[in-house]
C-alpha positions as CSV (number, residue, x, y, z in Angstrom):
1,X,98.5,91.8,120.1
2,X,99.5,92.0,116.2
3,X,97.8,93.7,113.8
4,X,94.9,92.3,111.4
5,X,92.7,94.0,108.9
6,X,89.0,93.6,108.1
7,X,89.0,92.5,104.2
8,X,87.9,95.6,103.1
9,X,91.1,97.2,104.9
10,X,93.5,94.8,103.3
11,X,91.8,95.4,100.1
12,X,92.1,99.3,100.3
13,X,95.6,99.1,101.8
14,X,96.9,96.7,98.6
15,X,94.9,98.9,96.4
16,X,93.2,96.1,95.0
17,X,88.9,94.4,95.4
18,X,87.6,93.3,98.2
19,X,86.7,90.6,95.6
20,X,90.1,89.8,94.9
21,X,91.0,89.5,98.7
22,X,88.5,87.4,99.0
23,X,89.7,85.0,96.0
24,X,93.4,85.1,97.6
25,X,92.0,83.7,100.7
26,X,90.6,81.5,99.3
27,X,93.3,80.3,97.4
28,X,95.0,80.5,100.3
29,X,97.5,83.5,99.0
30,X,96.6,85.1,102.3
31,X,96.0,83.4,106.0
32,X,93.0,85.0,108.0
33,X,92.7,85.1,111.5
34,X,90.1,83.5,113.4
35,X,88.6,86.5,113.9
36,X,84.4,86.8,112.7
37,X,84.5,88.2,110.1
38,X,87.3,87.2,108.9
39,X,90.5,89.3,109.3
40,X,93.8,89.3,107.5
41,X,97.3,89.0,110.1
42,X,99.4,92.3,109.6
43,X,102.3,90.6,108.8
44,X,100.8,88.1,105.7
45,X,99.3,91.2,104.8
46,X,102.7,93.3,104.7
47,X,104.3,90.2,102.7
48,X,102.1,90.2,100.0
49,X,102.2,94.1,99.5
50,X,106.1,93.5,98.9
51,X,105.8,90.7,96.4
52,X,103.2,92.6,94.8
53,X,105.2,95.6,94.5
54,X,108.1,93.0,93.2
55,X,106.1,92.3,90.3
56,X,104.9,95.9,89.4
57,X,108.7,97.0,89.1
58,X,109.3,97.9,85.9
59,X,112.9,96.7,84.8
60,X,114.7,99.8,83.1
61,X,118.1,100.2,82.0
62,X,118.8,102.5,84.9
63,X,120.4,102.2,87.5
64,X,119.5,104.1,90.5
65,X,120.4,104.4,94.7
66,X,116.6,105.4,95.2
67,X,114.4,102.4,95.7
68,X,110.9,104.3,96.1
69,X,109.4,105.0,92.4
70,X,105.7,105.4,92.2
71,X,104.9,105.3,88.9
72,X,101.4,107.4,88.0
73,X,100.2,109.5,85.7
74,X,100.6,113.5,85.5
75,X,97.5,114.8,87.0
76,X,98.5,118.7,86.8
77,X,101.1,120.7,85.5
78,X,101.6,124.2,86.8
79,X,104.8,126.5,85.0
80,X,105.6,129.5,86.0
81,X,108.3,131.3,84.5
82,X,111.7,129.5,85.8
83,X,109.8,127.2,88.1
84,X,107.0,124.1,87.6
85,X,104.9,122.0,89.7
86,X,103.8,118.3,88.2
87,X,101.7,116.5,90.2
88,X,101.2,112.6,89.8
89,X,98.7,110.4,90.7
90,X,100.2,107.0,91.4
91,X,97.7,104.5,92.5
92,X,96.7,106.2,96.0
93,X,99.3,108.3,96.1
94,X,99.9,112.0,95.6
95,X,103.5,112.8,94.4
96,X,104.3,116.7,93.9
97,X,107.6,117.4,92.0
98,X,109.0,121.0,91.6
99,X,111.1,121.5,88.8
100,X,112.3,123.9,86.5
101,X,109.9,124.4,83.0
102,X,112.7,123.5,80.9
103,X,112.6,119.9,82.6
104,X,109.0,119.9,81.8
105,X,109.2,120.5,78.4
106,X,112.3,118.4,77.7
107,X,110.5,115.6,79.4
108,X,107.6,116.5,77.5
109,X,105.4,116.4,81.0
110,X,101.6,117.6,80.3
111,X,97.9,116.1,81.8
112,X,97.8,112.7,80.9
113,X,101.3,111.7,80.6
114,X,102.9,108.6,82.2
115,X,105.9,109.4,84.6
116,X,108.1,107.5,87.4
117,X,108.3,109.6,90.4
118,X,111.9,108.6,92.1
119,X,112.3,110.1,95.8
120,X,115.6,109.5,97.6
121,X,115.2,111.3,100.6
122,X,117.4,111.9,104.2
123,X,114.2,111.9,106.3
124,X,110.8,110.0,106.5
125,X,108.4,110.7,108.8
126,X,106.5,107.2,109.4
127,X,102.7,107.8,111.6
128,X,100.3,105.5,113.0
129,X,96.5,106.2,114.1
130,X,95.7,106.7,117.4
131,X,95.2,103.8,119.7
């Protein structure tokens, strides 16, 4: 059996209104199921994630291996001597960076600021809920 979401899920998983789930259905932007109440398939819903990441890329003049960048705002900065902690708040996600507190200051990090959080890493570690 695949995977469908209640509106509300969809709406919470593409960080966007239950509203505005509602208006792409009914523009047809996303199939439902014919579930009652209506459900979203899995896999529409996993499409329209990507293309709406697509369009929130930023283009930079970078260039850059890593393809995850959650771009936020700093929500705490903690230096302490040699070593920081930022923290960023992008959309619903939590990024911690540590750092030294020269990179802080030379990247002028404080409460409030904008900043790209780029992870390359060797290992994810993907769950699901329980059945």
């Amino acid at each position: 059996m695949s995977a469908s979401y209640k509106i509300s899920q969809a709406a919470r998983l593409l960080g966007v209104s239950d509203d505005t789930v509602r208006r792409w259905v009914e523009q047809e932007v996303l199939p439902v199921t014919d579930a009652s109440p209506a459900e979203i398939p899995g896999a529409a819903l996993a499409q329209r994630a990507v293309e709406l990441a697509k369009a929130a890329e930023d283009p930079t003049d970078v260039l850059s291996s890593a393809r995850n960048r959650f771009t936020g705002l700093v929500t705490k900065v903690v230096a302490d001597g040699v070593c920081a902690q930022v923290d960023i708040q992008a959309g619903p996600h939590r990024v911690v960076s540590l750092m030294t507190a020269e990179a802080v200051e030379a990247l002028g990090l404080e409460v409030g600021s904008l900043a790209v959080a780029v992870v390359k890493a060797t290992t994810v570690i993907v769950e699901t809920p329980r059945a």
